[in-house]
C-alpha positions in Angstrom: 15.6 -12.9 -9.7 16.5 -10.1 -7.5 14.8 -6.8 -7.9 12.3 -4.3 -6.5 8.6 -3.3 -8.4 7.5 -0.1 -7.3 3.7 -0.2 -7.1 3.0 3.3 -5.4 5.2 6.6 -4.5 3.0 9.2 -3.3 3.1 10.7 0.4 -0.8 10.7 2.3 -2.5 11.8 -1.1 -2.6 10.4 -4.2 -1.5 12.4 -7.4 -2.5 12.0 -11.2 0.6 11.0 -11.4 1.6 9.0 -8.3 -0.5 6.2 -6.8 -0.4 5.5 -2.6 2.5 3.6 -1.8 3.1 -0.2 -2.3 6.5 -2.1 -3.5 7.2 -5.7 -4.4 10.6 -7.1 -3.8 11.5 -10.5 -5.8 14.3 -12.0 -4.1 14.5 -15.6 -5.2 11.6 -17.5 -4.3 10.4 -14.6 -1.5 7.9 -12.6 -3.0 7.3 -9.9 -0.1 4.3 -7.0 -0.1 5.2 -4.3 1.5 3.0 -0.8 2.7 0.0 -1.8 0.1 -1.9 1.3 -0.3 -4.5 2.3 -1.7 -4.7 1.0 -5.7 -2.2 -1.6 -5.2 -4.3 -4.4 -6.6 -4.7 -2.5 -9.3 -1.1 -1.6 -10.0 -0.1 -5.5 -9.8 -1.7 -5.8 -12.9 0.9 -4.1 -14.5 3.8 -5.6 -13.3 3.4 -9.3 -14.2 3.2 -9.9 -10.1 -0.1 -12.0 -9.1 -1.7 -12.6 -5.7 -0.1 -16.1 -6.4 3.1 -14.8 -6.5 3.1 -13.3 -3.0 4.7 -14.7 0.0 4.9 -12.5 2.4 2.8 -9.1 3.3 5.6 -6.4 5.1 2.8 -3.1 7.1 5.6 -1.0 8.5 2.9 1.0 10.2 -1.1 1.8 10.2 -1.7 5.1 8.7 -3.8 4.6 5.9 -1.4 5.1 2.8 0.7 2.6 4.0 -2.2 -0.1 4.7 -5.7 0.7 2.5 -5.0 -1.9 0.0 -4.9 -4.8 2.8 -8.5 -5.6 2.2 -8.4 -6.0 -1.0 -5.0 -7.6 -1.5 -5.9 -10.3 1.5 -9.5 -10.7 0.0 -7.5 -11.4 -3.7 -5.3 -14.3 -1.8 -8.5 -15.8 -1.5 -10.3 -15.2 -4.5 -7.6 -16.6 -5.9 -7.2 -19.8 -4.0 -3.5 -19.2 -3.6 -2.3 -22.8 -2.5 0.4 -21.5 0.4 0.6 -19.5 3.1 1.1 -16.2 3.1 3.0 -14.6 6.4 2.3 -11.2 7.5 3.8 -9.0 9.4 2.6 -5.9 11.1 3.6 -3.7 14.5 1.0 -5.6 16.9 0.1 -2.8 18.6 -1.8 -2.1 15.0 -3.5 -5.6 15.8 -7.2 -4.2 16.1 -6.5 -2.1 13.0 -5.2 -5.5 11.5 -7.9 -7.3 12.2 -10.4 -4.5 10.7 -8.6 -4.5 7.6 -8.7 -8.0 7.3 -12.7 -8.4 7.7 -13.6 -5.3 6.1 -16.2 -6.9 4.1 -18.0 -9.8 3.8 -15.8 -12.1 1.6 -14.9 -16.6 2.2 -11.6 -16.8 3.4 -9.9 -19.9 1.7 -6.4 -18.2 1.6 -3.8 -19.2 4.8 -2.3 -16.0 6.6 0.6 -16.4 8.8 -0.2 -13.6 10.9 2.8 -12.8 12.8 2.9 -9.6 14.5 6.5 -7.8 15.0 6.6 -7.0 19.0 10.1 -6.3 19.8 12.7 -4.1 18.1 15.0 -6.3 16.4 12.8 -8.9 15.9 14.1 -11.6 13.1 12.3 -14.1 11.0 14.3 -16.9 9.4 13.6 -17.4 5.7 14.9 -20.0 3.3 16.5 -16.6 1.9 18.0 -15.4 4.7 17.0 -13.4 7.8 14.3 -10.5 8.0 14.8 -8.2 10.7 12.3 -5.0 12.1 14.0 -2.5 13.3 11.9 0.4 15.4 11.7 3.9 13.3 10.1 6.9 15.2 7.1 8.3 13.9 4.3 9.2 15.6 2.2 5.7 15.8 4.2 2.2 16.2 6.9 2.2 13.2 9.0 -0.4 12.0 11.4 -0.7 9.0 12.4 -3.7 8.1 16.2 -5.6 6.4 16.3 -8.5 4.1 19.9 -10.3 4.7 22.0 -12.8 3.0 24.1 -15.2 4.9 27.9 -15.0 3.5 29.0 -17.2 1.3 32.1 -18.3 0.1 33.6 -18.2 -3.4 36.1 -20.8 -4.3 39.5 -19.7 -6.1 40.6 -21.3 -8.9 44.0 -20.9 -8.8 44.5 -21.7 -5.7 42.5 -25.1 -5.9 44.8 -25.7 -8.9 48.1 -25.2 -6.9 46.9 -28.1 -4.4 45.5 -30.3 -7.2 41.9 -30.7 -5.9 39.4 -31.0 -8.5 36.1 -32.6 -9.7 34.4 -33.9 -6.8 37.0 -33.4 -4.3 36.0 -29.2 -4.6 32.5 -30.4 -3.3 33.8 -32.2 -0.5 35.9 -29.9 0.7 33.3 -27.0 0.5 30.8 -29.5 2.4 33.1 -30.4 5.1 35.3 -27.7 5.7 38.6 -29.7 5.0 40.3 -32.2 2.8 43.4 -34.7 3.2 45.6 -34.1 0.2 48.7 -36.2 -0.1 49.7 -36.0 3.4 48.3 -32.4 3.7 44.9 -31.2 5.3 43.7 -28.4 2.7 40.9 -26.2 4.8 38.4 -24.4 2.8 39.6 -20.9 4.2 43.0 -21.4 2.3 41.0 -21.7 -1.2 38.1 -19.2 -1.2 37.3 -16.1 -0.1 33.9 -15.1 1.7 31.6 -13.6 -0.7 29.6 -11.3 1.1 25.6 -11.9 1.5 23.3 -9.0 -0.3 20.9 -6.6 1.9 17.7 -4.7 1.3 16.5 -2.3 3.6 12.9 -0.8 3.5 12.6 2.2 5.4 8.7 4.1 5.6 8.1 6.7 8.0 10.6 8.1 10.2 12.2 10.9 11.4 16.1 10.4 12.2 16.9 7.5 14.6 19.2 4.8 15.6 16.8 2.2 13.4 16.8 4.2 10.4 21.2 3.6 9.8 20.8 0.0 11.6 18.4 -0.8 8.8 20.5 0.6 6.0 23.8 -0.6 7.3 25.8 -2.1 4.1 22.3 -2.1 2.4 23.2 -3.4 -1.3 19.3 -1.6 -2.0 18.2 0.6 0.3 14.5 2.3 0.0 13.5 4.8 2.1 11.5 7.5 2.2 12.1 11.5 1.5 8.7 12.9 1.9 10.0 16.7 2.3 12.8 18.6 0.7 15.4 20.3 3.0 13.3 23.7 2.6 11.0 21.7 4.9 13.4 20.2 7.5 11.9 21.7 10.4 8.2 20.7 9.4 9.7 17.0 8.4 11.2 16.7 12.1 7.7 18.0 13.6 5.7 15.2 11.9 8.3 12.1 11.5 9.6 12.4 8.1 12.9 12.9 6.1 14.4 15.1 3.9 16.0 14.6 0.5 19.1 15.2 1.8 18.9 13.5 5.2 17.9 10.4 3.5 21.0 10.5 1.1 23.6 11.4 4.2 22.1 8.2 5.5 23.0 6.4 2.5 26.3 7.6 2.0 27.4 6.9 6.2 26.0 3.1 6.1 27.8 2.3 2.7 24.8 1.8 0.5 25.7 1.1 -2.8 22.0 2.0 -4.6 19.6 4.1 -3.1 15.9 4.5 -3.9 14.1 7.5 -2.8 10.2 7.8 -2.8 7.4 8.7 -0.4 7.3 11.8 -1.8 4.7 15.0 -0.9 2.1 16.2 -3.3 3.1 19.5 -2.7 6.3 18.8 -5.1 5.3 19.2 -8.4 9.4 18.5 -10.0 11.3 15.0 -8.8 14.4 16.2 -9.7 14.6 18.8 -7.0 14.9 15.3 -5.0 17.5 14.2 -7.0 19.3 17.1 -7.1 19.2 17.4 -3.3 20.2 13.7 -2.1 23.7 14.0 -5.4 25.0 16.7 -3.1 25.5 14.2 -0.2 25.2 11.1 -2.0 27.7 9.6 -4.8 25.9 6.1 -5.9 23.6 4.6 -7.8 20.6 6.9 -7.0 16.5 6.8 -7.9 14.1 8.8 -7.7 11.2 6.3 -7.8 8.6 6.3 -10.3 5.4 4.4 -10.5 5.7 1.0 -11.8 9.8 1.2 -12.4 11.5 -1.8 -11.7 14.9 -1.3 -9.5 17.3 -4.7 -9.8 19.4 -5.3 -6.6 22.8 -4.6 -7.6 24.9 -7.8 -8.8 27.0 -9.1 -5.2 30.1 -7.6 -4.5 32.8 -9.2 -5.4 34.9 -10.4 -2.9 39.3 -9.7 -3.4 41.5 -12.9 -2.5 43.4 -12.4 0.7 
């Protein structure tokens, strides 16, 4: 299962309507946190997500919308006795604020945290899944976004493993080894598949327009990222480290994404659709405007054309 749970979609304030941020991305047996806000314990209990569940804990950055709910959520791990470790990651120049967050209150830690702090821009953590890579945003404290990515695959052709008379086992060993000696003939795996392409999510939080924003949403198969302002409010977005509607969508539609979820939004909006209506002038795909507790699948992987 591949899909994102939106816990939380409201910029520095709360609505009635929108709770601080917080969104859960299932990607096989990764189950990553990322910016819990305030609430966010509280919005897990209607998604079907436990504490159990969780894997991994993303903070992008330590302003308090994006990071409230720590307490609780690392004070749950415990609660709960979750059996594994859970790795999280943080900018470590947030690592006092961390470490507050983590001992806000008197609680018994039984829970494992990985506590690895992201120090370097680039910086990537191999997962069974794949790789996770930070990327630097600019905002005014530390910032990072972060990209889930597939390795490529390969997807075998039929016809063509027909034409040299290879099947049964003999598909497995050539796919394992590269190469296989048919009747006099080396067959390489290159002539009978095609590469299937690895998916991407990118999670982008905070940021005004950077080199880190597109290299985070590059090819993204999801991309979510926020649009705290509409274009009406460009030059206020650019003074405090925030996007637009619209700049948000041209990002989208320069790196390729295929769906894009916008969210993050201010209270001072009252309508979504403005937002929708804004990033569809700049931005043909998939598009959502996030919602509390919607679920977003990652699209199905592209499918690759024979050579």
């Amino acid at each position: 299962m591949r899909e994102l749970v939106v816990l939380g979609t409201a910029s520095q304030a709360p609505t009635r309507q929108r709770n601080h941020n917080g969104y859960l991305l299932r990607w096989d047996d990764e189950v990553i946190l990322f910016d819990p806000g305030e609430g966010s314990q509280r919005q897990m209990l209607h998604t079907g997500v436990t504490a159990t569940d969780l894997t991994r804990i993303c903070v992008t950055h330590f302003h308090g919308d994006h990071c409230l709910g720590l307490p609780g959520m690392i004070q749950r791990l415990s609660l709960d006795r979750v059996p594994h470790p859970v790795a999280v990651h943080f900018p470590a120049g947030g690592a006092e604020y961390f470490a507050r967050l983590r001992h806000a209150s008197s609680f018994y830690e039984t829970a494992e945290l990985a506590v690895e702090p992201i120090d370097a821009d680039g910086q990537r953590i191999t997962l069974g899944v794949g790789t996770l890579e930070a990327r630097r945003l600019r905002h005014p404290i530390e910032t990072y976004g972060y990209r889930l990515v597939e390795p490529d695959g390969c997807r075998m052709l039929p016809e063509r493993l027909a034409a040299y008379g290879i099947a049964g086992p003999d598909v497995g060993r050539l796919l394992r080894d590269g190469h296989l000696d048919r009747d006099g003939r080396r067959v390489t795996r290159d002539e009978v598949s095609v590469t299937r392409p690895g998916q991407r999510f990118a999670f982008v939080m905070d940021t005004g327009l950077c080199d880190g924003v597109f290299a985070l949403a590059e090819h993204a198969d999801l991309l979510v990222i926020e649009s705290t302002f509409l274009e009406s409010e460009a030059a206020l977005a650019a003074e405090v480290g925030h996007l637009t509607a619209g700049q948000a969508a041209r990002v989208a539609a320069e790196s390729g994404v295929r769906t894009l979820v916008l969210t993050h939004f201010s209270q001072r909006y009252a309508d979504p659709r403005r937002f929708h209506d804004e990033a569809r002038e700049h931005f043909a795909g998939d598009l959502v405007i996030a919602e509390d507790l919607l679920t977003v699948p990652v699209p199905p992987r592209r499918v690759p054309s024979p050579g």
